[in-house]
N, C-alpha and C positions, 0 to 999 in steps of 0.2 A: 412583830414577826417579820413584819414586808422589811424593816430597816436590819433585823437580821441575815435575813438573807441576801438582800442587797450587797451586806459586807462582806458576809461568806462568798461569794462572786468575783469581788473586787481583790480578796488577797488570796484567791485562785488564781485568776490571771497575773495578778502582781507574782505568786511566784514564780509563773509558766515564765511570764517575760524574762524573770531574774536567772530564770536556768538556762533561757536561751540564748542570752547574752551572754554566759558563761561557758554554752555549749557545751551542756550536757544533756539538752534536747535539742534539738532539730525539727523545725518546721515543716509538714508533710511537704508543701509544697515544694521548697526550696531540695528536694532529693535528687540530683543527677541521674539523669538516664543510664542504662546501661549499653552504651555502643554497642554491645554485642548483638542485642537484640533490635536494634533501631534500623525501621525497615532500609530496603537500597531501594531508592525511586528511581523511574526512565518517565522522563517527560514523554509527552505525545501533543506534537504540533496536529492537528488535523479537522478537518470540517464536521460537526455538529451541528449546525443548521444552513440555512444557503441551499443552493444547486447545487452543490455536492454533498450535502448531509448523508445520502444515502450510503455512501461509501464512506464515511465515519463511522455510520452506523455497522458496515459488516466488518469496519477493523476493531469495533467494538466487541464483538461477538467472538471475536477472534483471540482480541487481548484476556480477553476474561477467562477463555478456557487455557489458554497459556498459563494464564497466572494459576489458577486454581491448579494446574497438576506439579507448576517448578513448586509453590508454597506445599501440596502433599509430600515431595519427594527431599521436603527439607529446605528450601529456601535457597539463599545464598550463603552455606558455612552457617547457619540455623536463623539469619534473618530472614524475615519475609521479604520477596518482593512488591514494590509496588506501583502501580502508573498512575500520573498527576498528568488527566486527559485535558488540553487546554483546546477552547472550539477558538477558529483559523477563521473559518467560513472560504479556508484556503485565496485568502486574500492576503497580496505579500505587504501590505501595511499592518497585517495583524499575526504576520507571524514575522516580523520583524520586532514588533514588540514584547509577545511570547519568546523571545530568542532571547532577549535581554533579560525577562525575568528568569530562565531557566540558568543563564550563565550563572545569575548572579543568584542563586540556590543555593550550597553547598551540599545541599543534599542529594541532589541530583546528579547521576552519575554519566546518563547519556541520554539522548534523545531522539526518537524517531518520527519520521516527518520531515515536512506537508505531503499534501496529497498530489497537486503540481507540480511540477520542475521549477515552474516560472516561480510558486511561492516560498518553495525552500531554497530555491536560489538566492532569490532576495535575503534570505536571512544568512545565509553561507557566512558571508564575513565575519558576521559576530560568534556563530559558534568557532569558526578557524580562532579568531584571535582570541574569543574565551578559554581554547583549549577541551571543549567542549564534545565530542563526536556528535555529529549530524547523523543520524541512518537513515536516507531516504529509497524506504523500503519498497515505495513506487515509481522515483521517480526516474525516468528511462531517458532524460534528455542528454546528448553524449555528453556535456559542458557541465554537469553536475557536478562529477565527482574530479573535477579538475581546480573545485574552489580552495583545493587545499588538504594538508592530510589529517585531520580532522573530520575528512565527509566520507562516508562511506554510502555503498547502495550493495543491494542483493538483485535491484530488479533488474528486468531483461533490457540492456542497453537498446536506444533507435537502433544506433548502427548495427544493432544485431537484428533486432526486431524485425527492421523492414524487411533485410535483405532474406529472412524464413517466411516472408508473410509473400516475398514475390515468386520465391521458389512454391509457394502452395498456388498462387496465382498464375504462372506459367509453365512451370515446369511439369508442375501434379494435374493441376483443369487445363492447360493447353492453351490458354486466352493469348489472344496474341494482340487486340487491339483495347485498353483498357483507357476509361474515365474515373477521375478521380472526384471524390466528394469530399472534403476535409474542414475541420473546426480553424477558422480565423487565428489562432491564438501560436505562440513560438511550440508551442508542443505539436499542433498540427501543421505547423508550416514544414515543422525540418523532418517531419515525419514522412511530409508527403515528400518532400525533395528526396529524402533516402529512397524511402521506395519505388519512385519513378527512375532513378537512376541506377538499384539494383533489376527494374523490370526492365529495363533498355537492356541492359548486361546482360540480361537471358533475353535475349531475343524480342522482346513487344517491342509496340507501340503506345505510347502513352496518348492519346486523341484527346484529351481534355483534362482541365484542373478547375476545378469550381470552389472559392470559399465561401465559407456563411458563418457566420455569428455564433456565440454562444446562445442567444436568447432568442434564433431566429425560430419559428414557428412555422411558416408557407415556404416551401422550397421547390413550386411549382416550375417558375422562372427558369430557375438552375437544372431541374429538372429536362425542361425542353432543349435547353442547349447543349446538355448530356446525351439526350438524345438525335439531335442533330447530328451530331459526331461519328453516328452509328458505330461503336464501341462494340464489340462480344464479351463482354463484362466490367462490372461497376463494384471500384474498392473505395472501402469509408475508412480514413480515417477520421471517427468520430468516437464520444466518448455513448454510454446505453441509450442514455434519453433519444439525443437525436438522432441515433444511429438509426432505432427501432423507427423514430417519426418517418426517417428520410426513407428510410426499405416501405412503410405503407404507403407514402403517396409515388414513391417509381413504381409498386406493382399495381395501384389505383391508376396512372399514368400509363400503364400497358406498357412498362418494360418489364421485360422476362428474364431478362440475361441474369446470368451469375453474379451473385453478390457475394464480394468475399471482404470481411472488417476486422481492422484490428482488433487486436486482441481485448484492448480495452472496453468494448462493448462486452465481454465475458461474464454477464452475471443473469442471475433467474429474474432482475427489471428487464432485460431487454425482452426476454420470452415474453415478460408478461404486456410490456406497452406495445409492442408487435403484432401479440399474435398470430395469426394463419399466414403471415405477411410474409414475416420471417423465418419462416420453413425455407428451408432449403442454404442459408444463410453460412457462409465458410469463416472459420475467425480460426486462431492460435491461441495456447495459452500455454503457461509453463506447469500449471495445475490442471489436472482434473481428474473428481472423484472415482470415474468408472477405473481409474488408473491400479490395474491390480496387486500391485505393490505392499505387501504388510502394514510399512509404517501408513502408507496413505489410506487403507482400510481402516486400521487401528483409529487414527485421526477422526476420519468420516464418520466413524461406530458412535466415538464422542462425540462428536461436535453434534451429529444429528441426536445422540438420546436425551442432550441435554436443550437442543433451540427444537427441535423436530424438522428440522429441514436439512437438506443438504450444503456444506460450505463449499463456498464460490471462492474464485481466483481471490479477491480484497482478504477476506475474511481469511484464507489460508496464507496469505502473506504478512499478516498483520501475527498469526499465531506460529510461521514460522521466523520470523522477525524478533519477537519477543524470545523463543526459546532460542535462538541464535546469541543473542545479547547476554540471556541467561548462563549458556552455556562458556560464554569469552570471560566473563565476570568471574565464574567461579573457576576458570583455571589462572587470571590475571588478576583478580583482586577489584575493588571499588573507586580505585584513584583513575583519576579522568583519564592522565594519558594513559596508563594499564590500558586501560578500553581500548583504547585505540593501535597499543604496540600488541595486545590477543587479537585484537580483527585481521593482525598482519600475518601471524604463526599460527592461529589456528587453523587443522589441519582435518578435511574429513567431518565434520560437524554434522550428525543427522537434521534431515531434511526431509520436509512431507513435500515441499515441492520440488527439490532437486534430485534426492536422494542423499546426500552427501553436500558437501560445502567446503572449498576453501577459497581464498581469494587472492587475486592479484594483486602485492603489493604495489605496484607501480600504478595499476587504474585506480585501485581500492574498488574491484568489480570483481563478482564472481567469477572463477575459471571453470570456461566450457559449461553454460546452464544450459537447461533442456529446453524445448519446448514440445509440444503435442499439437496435430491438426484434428478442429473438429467441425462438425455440420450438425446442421439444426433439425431434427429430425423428431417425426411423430410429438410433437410439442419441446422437445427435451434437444440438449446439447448429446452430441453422440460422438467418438472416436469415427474418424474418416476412413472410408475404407477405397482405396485404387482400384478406379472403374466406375466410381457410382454415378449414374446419370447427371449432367447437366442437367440446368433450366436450359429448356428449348429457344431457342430465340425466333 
């Protein structure tokens, strides 16, 4: 019986084999995909672990509800979208190498990322000469999107940045003799130079420039000689972490004065590493939720039913970033440079953070973006309003 069926077995597959060398069957496996349906990937260069994980973490948050409504509303032409997230730790040796594997992808259609200037910088060449679009949807350094037309950004340029951050600083609080506290790195160097040269232009004084480290901790030191300065307000360019650190040891420290920080301290980490510290605390953003605007309610309605919290500045740039991409794709098509000649012609594109979108061909930078003043108020970020009390000095 066992040498029976053994044979029965043997000139089973003998015939399978003979039919499908003759190809009249076809091996499951060997079936070609159908293109039509084969998702359209967008790499994402960006930090998942490291000192800046946290902010991977809210473009994460961001990507996802993105994705989940372009794939309800049909896809791209009925594929799915999809993001192939690769972690950076926003270190420009590893999104240098991220750069390379995505060029050489074919599946990939474009890519968004780092989360630095300085890291997507570094990699700029290779997405220019891949052919590749760059969307560095954070990064605000004015020499970004100059690596070539290949790079695009939505975020708020320095040279815009600064000069709304000094208008909130002298023009809106009145400060006229200001210190400055700034992160060591090319993003805070040319950040602070903007802004002390937009604060000269309206009338201050700049009385001091202090830098410190990414990984500094004690800013006691810098502290005292901020204070020596006698200043009538203190602006950080810093990113949440140190920003928060640096506001609790000046107010432990007995300075009182106004603290007004870039925008990039904008998220519910700084509230929380802060705390009572950072009351009263002036920053900018181009987002925010209390923003009574449909699309930005509609947004906020989602974003919070689905994490239970409210999306911050990262999180909303990461999810207006994706449906931007989404929206160039499906009036240009999936071929790389498409991507790049729709980022030129698209016109009006909705927007939770701008309202609208279209961009300058010649920067590859949004034309005319917003921004909002706000203050740290009863634990929560809060729209500014003309007239509200200084910190007393």
């Amino acid at each position: 019986m066992l040498d029976l069926i053994l044979r029965s077995t043997a000139l089973v597959a003998g015939t399978l084999s003979l039919l499908t060398a003759l190809g009249v069957v076809q091996p499951a496996f060997s079936q070609p995909a159908d293109p039509a349906k084969e998702p359209v990937v967008l790499g994402v260069s960006g930090p998942l672990t490291g000192q800046y994980a946290q902010y991977g973490a809210q473009w994460q948050r961001g990507f996802d509800l993105a994705l989940e409504q372009v794939n309800a509303g049909g896809g791209i032409q009925g594929r799915p979208l999809r993001v192939q997230f690769e972690d950076s730790q926003s270190d420009p040796k590893q999104t240098v190498a991220i750069a390379r594997k995505f060029v050489a992808d074919s599946r990939i259609v474009a890519e968004l990322g780092d989360f630095t200037s300085a890291a997507s910088m570094a990699a700029s060449p290779i997405y220019q000469n891949g052919g590749l679009v760059q969307f560095g949807f954070t990064n605000s350094h004015p020499d970004f999107t100059r690596g070539g037309d290949f790079v695009w950004s939505n975020a708020l340029n320095q040279a815009e940045e600064m000069p709304v951050l000094a208008d909130y600083a002298v023009t809106a609080l009145g400060l006229k003799r200001v210190a400055l506290l700034f992160i060591n790195n090319d993003w805070g160097r040319t950040s602070k130079d903007l802004f002390a040269k937009a604060a000269r232009e309206r009338g201050a004084e700049v009385v001091g420039a202090e830098g410190y480290l990414a990984d500094e901790k004690d800013f006691r030191s810098a502290l005292v000689r901020v204070r020596d300065t006698r200043p009538d307000g203190i602006v950080l360019v810093s990113y949440y972490a140190d920003g928060a650190q640096i506001t609790r040891q000046l107010r432990e420290a007995g300075l009182t004065q106004p603290v007004v920080a870039a925008g990039s301290v904008y998220s519910p980490k700084f509230l929380e590493l802060g705390g009572a510290a950072v009351e009263g605390v002036h920053t900018t953003t181009p987002f925010f939720p209390g923003d009574p605007r449909p699309e930005v309610q509609t947004f906020v309605k989602a974003y919070t039913g689905k994490y239970g919290i409210e999306p911050d500045a990262y999180s909303s740039r990461a999810y207006d970033a994706l449906l931007l991409l989404a929206t160039v794709i499906r009036q240009s098509g999936t071929d790389r440079t498409a991507v790049r000649d729709g980022l030129a012609t698209v016109k009006d594109a909705p927007s939770v953070v701008y309202g609208t979108v279209r961009f300058d061909p010649q920067t590859r930078r949004v034309d005319k973006p917003l921004s909002t003043r706000l203050v740290v108020k009863n634990g929560g970020f809060a729209l500014w309003e003309p007239g509200t009390a200084k910190v007393s000095n």
